[in-house]
C-alpha positions as CSV (number, residue, x, y, z in Angstrom):
1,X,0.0,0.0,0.0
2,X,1.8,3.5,-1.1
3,X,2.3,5.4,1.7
4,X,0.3,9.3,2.2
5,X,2.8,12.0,2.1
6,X,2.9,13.2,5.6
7,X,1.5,16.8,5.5
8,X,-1.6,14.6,4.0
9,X,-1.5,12.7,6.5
10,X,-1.2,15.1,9.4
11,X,-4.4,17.1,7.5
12,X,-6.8,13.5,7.6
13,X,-5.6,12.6,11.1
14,X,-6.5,16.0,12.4
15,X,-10.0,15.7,10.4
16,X,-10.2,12.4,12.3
17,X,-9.5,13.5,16.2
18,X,-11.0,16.8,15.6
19,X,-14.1,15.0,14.3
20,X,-14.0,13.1,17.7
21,X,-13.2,16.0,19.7
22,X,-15.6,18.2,18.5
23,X,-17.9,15.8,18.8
24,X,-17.7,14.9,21.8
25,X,-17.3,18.3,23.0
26,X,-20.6,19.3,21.4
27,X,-22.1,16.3,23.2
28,X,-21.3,17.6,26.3
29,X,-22.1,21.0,25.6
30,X,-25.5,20.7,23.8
31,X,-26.6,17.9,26.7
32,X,-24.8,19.6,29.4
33,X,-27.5,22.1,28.5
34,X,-30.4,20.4,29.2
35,X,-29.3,17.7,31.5
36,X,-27.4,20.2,34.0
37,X,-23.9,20.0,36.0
38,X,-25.2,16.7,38.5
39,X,-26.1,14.4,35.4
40,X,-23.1,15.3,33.3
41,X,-21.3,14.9,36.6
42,X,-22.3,11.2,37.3
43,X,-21.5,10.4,33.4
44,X,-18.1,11.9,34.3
45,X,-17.7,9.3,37.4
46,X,-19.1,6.8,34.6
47,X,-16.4,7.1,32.2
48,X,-13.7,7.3,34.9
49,X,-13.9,3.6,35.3
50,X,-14.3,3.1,31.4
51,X,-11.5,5.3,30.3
52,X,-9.0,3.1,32.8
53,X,-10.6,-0.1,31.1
54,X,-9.5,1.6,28.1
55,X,-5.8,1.9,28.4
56,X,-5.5,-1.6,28.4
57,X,-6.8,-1.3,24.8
58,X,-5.7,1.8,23.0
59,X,-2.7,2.7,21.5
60,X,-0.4,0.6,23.6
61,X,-0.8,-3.4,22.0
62,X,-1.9,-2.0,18.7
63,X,1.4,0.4,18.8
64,X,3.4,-2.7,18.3
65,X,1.8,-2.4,14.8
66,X,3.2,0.6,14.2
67,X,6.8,0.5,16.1
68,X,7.5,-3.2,13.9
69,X,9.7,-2.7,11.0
70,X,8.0,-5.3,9.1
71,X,4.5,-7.4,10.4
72,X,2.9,-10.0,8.9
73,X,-0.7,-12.1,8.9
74,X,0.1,-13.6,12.2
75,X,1.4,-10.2,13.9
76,X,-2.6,-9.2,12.8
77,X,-4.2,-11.8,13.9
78,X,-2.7,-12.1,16.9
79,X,-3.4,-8.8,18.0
80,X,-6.6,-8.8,16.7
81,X,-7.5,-11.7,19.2
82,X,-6.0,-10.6,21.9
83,X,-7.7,-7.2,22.3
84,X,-11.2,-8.5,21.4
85,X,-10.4,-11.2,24.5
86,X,-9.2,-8.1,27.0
87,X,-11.9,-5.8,25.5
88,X,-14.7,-8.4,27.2
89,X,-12.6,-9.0,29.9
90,X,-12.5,-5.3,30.8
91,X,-16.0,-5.1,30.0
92,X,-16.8,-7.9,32.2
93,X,-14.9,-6.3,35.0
94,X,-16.2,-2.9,34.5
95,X,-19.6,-4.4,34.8
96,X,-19.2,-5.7,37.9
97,X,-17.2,-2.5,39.5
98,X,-21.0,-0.6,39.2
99,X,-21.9,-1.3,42.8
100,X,-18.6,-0.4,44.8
101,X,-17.9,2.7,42.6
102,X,-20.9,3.9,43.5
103,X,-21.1,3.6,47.0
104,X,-18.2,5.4,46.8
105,X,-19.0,8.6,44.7
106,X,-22.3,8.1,46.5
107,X,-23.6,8.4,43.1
108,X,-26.4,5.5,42.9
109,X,-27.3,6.1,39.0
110,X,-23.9,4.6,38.5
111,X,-25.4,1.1,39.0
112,X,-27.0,0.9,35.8
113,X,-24.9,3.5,33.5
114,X,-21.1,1.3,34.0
115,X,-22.8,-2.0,33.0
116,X,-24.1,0.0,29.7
117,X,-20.9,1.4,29.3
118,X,-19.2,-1.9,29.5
119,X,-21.0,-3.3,26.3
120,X,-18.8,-0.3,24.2
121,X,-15.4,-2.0,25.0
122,X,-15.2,-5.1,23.2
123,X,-15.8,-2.8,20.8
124,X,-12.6,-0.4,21.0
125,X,-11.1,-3.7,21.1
126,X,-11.4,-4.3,17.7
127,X,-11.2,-0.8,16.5
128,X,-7.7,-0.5,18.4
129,X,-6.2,-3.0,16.0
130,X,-7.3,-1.9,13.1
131,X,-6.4,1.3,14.0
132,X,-2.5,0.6,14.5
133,X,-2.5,-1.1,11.4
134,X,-4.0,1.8,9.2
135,X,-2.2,4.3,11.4
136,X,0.9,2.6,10.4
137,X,0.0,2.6,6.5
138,X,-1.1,6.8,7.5
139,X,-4.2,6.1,5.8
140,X,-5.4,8.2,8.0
141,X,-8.4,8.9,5.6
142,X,-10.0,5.7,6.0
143,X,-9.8,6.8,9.8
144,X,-11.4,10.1,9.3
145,X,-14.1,8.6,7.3
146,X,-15.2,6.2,10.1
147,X,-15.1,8.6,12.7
148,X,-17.1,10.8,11.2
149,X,-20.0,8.8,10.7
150,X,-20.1,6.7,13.9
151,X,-19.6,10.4,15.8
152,X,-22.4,12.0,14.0
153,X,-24.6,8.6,14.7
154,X,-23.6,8.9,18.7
155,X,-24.6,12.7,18.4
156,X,-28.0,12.3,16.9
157,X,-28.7,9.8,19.3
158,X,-27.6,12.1,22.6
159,X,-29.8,14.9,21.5
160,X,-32.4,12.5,21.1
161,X,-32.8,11.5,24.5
162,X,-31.8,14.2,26.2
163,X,-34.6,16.1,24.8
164,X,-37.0,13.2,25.6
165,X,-35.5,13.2,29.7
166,X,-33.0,10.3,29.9
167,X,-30.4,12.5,31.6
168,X,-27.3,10.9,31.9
169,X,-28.3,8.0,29.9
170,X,-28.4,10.4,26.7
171,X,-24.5,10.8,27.0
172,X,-24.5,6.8,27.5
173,X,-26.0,6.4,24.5
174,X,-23.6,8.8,22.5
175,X,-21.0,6.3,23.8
176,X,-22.5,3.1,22.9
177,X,-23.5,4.2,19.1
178,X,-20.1,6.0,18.3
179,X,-18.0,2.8,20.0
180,X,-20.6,0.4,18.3
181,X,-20.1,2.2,14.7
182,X,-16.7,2.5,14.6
183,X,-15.8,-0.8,15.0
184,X,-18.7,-2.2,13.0
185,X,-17.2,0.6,9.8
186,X,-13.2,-0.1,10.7
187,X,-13.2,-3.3,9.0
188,X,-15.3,-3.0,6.2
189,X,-13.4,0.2,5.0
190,X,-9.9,-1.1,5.7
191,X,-10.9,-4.3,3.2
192,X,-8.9,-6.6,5.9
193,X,-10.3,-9.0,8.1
194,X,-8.8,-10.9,10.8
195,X,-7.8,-14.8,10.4
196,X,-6.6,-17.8,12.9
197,X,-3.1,-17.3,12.3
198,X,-2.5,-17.0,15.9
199,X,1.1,-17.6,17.2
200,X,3.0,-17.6,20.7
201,X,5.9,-16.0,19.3
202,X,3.9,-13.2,17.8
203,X,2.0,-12.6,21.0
204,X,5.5,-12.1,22.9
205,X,6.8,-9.4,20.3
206,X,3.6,-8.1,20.9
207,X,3.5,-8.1,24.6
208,X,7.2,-7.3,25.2
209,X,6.2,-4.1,23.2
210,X,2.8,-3.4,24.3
211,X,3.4,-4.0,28.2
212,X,5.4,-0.6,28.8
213,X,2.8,1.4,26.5
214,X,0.2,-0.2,28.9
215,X,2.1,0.8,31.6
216,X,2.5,4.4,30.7
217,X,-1.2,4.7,29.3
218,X,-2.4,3.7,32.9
219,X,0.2,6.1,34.4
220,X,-1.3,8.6,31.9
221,X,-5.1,7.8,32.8
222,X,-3.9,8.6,36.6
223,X,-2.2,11.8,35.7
224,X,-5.1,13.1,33.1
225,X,-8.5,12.1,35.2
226,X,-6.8,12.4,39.4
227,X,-8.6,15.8,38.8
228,X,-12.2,14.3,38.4
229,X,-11.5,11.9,40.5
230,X,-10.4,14.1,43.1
231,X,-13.8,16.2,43.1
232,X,-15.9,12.9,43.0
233,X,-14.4,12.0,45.7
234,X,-14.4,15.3,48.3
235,X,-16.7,17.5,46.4
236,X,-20.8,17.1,44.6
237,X,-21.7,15.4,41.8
238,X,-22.4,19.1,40.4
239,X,-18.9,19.9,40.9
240,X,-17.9,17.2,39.1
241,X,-19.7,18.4,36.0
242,X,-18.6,22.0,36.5
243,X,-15.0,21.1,36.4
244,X,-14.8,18.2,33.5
245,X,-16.8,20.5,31.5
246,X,-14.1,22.9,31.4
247,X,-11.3,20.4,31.2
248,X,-12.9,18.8,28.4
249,X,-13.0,22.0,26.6
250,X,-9.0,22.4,27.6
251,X,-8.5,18.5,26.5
252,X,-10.0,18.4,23.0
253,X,-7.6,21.4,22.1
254,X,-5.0,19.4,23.7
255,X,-5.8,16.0,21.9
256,X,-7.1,17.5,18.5
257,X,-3.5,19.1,18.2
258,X,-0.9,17.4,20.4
259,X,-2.4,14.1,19.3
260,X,-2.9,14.3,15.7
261,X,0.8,15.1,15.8
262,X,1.7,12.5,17.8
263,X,-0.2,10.4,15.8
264,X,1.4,10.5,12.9
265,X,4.8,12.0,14.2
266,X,5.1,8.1,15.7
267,X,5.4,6.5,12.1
268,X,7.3,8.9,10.6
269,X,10.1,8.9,13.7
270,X,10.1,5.2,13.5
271,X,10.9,5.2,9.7
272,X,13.7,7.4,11.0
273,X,14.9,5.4,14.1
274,X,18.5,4.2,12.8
275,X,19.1,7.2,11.4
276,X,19.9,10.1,14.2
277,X,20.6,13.2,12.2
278,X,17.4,12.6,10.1
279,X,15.3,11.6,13.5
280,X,16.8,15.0,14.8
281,X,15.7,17.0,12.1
282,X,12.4,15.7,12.1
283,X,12.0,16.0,15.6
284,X,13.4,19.7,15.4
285,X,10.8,20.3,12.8
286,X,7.3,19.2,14.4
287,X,8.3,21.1,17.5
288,X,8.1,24.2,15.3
289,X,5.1,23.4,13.8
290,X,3.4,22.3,17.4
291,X,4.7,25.0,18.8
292,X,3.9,27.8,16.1
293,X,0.3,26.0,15.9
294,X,-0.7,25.0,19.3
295,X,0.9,27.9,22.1
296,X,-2.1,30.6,20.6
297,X,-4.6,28.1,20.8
298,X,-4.2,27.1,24.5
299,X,-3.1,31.2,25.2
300,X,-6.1,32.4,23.5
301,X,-8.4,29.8,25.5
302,X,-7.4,31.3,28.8
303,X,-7.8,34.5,28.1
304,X,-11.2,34.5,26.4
305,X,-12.8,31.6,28.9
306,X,-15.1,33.7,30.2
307,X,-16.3,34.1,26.7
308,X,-16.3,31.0,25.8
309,X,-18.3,30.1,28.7
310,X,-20.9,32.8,28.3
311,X,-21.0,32.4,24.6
312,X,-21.6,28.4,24.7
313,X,-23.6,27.1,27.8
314,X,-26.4,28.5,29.9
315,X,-25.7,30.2,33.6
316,X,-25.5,26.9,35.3
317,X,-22.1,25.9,33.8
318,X,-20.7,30.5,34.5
319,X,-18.5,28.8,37.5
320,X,-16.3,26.4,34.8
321,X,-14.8,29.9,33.0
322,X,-12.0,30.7,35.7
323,X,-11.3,26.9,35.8
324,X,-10.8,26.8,31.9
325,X,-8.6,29.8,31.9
326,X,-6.5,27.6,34.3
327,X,-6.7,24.5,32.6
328,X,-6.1,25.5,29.4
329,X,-2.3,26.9,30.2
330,X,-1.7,23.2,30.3
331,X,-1.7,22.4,26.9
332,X,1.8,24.2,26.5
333,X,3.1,22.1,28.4
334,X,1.9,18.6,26.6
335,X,2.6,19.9,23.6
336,X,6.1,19.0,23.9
337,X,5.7,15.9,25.6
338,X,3.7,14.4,23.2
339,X,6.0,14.4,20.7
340,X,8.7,13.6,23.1
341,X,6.9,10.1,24.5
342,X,6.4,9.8,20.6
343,X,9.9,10.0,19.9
344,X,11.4,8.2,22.1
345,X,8.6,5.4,21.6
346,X,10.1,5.1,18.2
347,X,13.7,5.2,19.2
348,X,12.1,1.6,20.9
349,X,12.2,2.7,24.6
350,X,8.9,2.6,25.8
351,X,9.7,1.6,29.1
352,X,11.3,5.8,29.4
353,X,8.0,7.2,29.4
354,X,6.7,4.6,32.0
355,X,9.7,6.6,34.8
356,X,8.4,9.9,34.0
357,X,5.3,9.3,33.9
358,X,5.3,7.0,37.4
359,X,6.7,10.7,39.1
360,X,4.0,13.0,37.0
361,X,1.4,10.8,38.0
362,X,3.1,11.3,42.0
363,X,2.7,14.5,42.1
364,X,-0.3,14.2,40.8
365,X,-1.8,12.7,43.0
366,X,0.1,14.7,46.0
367,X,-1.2,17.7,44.5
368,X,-5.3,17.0,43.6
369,X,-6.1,15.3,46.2
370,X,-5.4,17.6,48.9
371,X,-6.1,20.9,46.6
372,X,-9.9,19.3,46.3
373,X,-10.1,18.2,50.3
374,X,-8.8,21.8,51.4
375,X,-9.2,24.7,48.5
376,X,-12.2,23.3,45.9
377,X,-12.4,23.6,42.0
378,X,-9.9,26.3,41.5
379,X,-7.2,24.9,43.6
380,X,-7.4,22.0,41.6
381,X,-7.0,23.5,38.7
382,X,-4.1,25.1,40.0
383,X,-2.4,22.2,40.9
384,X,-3.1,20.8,38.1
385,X,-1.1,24.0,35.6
386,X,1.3,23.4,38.2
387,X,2.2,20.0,38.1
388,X,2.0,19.7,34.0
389,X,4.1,22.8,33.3
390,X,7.0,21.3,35.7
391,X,6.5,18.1,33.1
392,X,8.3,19.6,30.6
393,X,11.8,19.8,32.3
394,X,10.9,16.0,33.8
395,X,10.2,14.4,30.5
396,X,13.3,16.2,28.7
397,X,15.8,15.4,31.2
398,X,14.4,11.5,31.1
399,X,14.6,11.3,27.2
400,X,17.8,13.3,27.0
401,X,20.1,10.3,26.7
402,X,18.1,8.8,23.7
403,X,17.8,12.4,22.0
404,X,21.3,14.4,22.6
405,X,20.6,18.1,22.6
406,X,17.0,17.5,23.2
407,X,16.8,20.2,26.0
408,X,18.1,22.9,22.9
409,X,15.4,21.8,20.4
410,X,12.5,21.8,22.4
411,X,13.5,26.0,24.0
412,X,14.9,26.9,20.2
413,X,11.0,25.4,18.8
414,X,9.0,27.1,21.2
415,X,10.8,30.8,21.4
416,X,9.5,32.5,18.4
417,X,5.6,31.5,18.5
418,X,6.5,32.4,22.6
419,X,7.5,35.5,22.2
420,X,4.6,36.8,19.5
421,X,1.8,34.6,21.7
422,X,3.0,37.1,24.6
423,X,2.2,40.0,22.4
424,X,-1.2,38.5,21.3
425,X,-2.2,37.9,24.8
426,X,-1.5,41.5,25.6
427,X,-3.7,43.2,22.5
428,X,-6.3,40.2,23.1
429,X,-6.9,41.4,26.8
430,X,-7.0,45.1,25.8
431,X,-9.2,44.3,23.5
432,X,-11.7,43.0,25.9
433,X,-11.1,46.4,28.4
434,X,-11.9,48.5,25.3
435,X,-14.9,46.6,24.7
436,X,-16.1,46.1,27.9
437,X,-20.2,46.5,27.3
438,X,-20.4,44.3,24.3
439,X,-22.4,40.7,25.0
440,X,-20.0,37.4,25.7
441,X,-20.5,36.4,21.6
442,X,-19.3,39.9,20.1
443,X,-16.7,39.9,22.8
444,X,-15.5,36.8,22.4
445,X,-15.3,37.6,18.4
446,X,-13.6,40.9,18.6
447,X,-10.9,39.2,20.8
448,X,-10.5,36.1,18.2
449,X,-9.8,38.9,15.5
450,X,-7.5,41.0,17.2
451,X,-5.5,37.4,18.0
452,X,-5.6,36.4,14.2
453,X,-4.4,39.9,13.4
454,X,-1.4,40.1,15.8
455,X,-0.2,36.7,16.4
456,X,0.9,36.2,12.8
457,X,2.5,40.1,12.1
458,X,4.7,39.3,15.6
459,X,5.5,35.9,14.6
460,X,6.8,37.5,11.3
461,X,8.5,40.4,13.0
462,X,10.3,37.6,15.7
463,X,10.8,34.3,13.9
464,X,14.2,33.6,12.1
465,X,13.6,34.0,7.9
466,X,14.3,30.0,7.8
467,X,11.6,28.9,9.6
468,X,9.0,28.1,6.9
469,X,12.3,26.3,5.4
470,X,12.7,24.4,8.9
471,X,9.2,23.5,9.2
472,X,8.6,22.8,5.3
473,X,10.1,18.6,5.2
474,X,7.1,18.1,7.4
475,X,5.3,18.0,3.9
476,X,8.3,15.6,2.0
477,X,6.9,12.4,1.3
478,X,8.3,9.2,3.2
């Protein structure tokens, strides 16, 4: 199969996650609406225990796919097998964590929403393999095409009940069609389907790969959801839906960029894995790109939240706009660390992210739990721009020794879009003093223009002349 060029590549994956994002952002948003902060809350408790059922299954056995230099029918079909087997294990055990989880949270709708969640991950099972075979080939159209339709499906379905008083249940059923779909158009559209050509040596390549991206993708579940966990557990089911509201705002900027690019930066560094100066150069190069890209976006988030906020959900949600001017400072911070774990991922050191992510997900915890006992939503948010912007340093020391100079790349990438986003922030928030009496929609678009006038004219005035030269093999074909 001929391989996309990778600029094509990078523009279908990010029509894929952004499709999901959005998606699922919308979801929240339009059923947040009607349902209110308590019911989006419990769904939030809800998909704790599913999201930690599903790091078992995504991108960590299915990576193996990707990380191989060559696979064949066996490497296929053993993976396939073996995540449809822990996708109804998880299930299973998800299932039957309803009770205790919601004793717990003290949330008692959770007894009938996990076991309907469970039914979705078999499901992700089978989509995860497929998935890290067509993520390997970048046909990352075929990816796009299925998200789309299974995430509109899961939408329609949402609205649907909510409108007709299912509450939580609505945003139970967006989960169940979209997981359903996807897996049900994954193989179809791929025009592969999985065989008996099951072997015991495939299954320890597999595993000897897959068990340190498990391990970091449950380290990673700790660090990304102690948050929501945190208020589950000390503060109300309201709460709950206050805060993941705004962090889910904050994560689908994070994931639609960071992880389109680590999405297909892991291929492409692979390809490059033997050869340093090349792996160098491409590394060098997406951390301009993420950097140009992504530092506005998460910049201009925190200082229009209240904005956003206003603009998009009703006076019930007005308390999550100071927490997603927090939260949202964050995504610097990831933006660099996702292509770092991808890197060195590639360089066939998975077990490196697994350390820094073991002290991330440490501090973590010292920090949420406490900041949610003693100081409520905000201190949590707090803790949490703390402990992701001291990341950075963690995860470049760790990689350091696989990377030489990586320290240099990452501060040399990030100081030109730096220095303009600094001078965008400033005319964005004297924008919103001059413009004071205008509602949270005009507002919110008079600050959005005055970004997309000044960010580019300083990044002009402050970037070396090479950079579009730097940044432009991101579009050579492999």
């Amino acid at each position: 199969m001929k391989r996309q060029g990778t600029l094509s590549s990078a523009g279908w994956s990010a029509v894929d996650y952004w499709t999901q994002q959005i998606a699922a952002l919308l979801v929240f948003i339009v059923v947040g609406n009607i349902i209110g902060p308590a019911a989006v809350g419990v769904m939030t408790m809800g998909l704790l225990a599913m999201t930690l059922m599903m790091t078992l299954l995504l991108d960590g056995f299915s990576d193996a796919l990707i990380q191989r230099e060559s696979i064949d029918a066996e490497h296929f079909d053993t993976t396939f097998w073996m995540l449809l087997g822990l996708g109804t294990l998880a299930g299973l055990v998800l299932a039957a964590s309803a009770w205790p989880l919601a004793a717990l949270f003290a949330a008692p709708a959770l007894h009938h929403v996990m076991p309907l969640l469970a039914i979705c991950l078999p499901f992700v099972g089978i989509t995860a393999t497929y998935h890290g075979l067509l993520q390997r080939e970048l046909q990352f159209r075929t990816l796009a095409i299925r998200t789309l339709i299974s995430q509109v499906g899961g939408f329609a379905v949402a609205v649907l009940l909510a409108h007709r008083g299912y509450g939580a249940d609505s945003l139970v059923g967006y989960y169940l069609v979209a997981r359903i779909f996807e897996a049900l158009l994954v193989m179809p559209v791929s025009g592969i389907w999985p065989g008996l050509r099951v072997s015991r040596p495939a299954a320890a390549g597999i595993f000897e790969f897959g068990r340190h991206r498990v391990g970091n993708q449950l380290l990673g579940f700790v660090v990304m959801q102690v948050d929501r966990f945190s208020a589950g557990l000390f503060l109300s089911s309201a709460a709950v839906g206050i805060y993941s509201l705004a962090e889910r705002i904050s994560s689908a900027m994070i994931n639609g960029f960071s992880g389109v690019v680590g999405r297909v930066a892991f291929p492409v560094f692979s390809a490059r894995q033997t050869d340093m100066q090349a792996f160098r150069e491409t590394l060098r190069d997406f951390l301009s790109g993420v950097a140009i890209v992504a530092l506005p976006v998460f910049v201009g988030i925190a200082v229009t939240s209240r904005e956003i906020v206003g603009t998009l959900l009703n006076a019930r949600w007005a308390a999550s706009a100071p927490l997603l001017a927090i939260v949202s400072l964050s995504g610097i911070a990831h933006s660099s660390n996702y292509l770092l774990t991808a890197a060195v991922n590639a360089r066939g050191r998975p077990d490196i992210p697994v350390r820094y992510s073991v002290v991330i997900m440490a501090a973590r915890l010292l920090c949420s739990l406490p900041a949610a006992w003693l100081g409520g939503l905000v201190a949590i948010a707090w803790a949490n721009l703390v402990v992701t912007s001291l990341s950075a340093p963690l995860v470049i020391a760790f990689v350091r020794e696989q990377i030489p100079g990586v320290g240099r790349l990452v501060v040399m990438a990030s100081l030109p879009a730096f220095g303009a986003v600094l001078v965008m922030a400033g005319a964005t928030i004297l924008t919103g003093v001059m413009l004071a009496g205008l509602s949270f929609t005009a507002l919110l678009l008079a600050k959005m223009a005055a970004g997309l006038i000044v960010y580019p004219a300083a990044l002009y005035f402050l970037a070396p002349k090479d950079l579009i030269r730097r940044v432009a093999p991101l579009i050579r074909r492999r």
